[in-house]
Each structure stands twice: as structure tokens, then as C-alpha cells.
N, C-alpha and C positions, 0 to 999 in steps of 0.2 A: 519390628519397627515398620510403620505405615511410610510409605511414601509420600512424600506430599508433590503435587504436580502443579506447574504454575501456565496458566494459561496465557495463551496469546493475544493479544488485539487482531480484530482481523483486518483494520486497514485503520492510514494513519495521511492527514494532508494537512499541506503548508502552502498558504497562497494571499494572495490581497484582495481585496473586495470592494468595491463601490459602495456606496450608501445607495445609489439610486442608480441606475443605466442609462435614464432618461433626462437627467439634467446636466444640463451645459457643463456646468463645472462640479463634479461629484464630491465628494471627503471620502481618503479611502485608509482602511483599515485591515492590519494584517492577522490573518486568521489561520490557526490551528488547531485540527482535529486529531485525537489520538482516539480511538477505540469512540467510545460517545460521551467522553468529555471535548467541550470546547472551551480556545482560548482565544482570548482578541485582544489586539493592542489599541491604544487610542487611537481616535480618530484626526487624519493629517489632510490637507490640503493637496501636496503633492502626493503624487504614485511614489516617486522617489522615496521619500522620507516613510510611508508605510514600509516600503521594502527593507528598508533600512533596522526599522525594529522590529519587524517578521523575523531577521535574522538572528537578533536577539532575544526574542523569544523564544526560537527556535534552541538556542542555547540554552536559554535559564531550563527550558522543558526536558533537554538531552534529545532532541527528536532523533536527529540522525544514529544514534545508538539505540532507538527504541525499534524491535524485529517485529514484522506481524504476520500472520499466517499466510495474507497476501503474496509476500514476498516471496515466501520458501514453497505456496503451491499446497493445494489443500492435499494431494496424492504426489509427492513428490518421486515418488519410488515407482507410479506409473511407468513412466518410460523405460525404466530399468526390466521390468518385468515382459512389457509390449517386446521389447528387444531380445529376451531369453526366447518370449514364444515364438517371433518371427525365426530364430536361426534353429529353435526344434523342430517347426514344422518344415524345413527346408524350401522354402518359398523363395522365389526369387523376383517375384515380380512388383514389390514393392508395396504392392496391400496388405495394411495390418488390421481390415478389418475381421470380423469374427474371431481373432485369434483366442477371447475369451470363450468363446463358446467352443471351442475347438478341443480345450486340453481338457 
């Protein structure tokens, strides 16, 4: 039986957006990106009211349950390893460099 492996996004944002930076009074709309899909909500008058259904959007997408590789660190098991080599080589002076090149 094949494994089947499911990939990660590698990064995901949630935020509000201006129409313009440069006019007095902008329209702004809330924006979501997951991996290289995006998502926009309509455009509001108030900041207020985008943030408002940023959040709901946020919901209807599941953002906050969506993991991306961001999160959990592309070598997450680095440190774990840096920290095997620092206590073999018996080091005590707090540089972990070379330790790859050491073992």
C-alpha cells in the first residue's frame, strides 16, 4: 500500500488592506492568503467594518486550523540535534558553531 502524503502550505496571512495609501479617505478590504490562493472581502468605508468580516472570513476559510510549514520550521529537529552535538563534544563555552562539521 502507497502512502499517500499530504503537503503543507508554506505560509498563510490575514490582514486589511487599503485601496489606495495615498487618498484621504481609502475603502478598505479584508484580505486572506493561504498558500497562493487569495481571498477578499468586499470593499468597506470603515477599517472597522473590514476587520469585521476579515474575521468572518477567516472563519468560513477554517484559517486558524490551517498548519503551514512556516509554523513548525522547515528543520524542526535542528535544535534537537545542534544540542546532542554540543553535550558530545563536551563544550562548554556556548559556541555551536562547526558542531556539523565536527562529528
Amino acid at each position: 500500500m502507497q502512502e499517500q502524503r499530504t503537503l503543507k502550505i508554506n505560509s498563510k496571512i490575514s490582514q486589511v488592506v487599503p485601496s489606495c495609501w495615498h487618498e484621504p479617505n481609502p475603502k478598505y478590504a479584508g484580505h486572506v492568503r493561504i498558500g497562493g490562493e487569495n481571498h477578499f472581502t468586499t470593499w468597506f468605508d470603515a477599517k472597522k467594518e473590514a476587520e469585521l468580516e476579515l474575521r468572518c472570513l477567516e472563519k468560513c476559510l477554517s484559517y486558524e486550523l490551517i498548519k503551514t510549514v512556516e509554523e513548525e520550521g522547515y528543520y524542526p529537529e535542528r535544535s534537537t540535534l545542534l544540542e546532542k552535538l554540543y553535550q558530545e563534544s563536551e563544550r562548554t563555552n556556548g559556541l555551536y558553531s562547526g558542531l556539523l562539521i565536527e562529528k
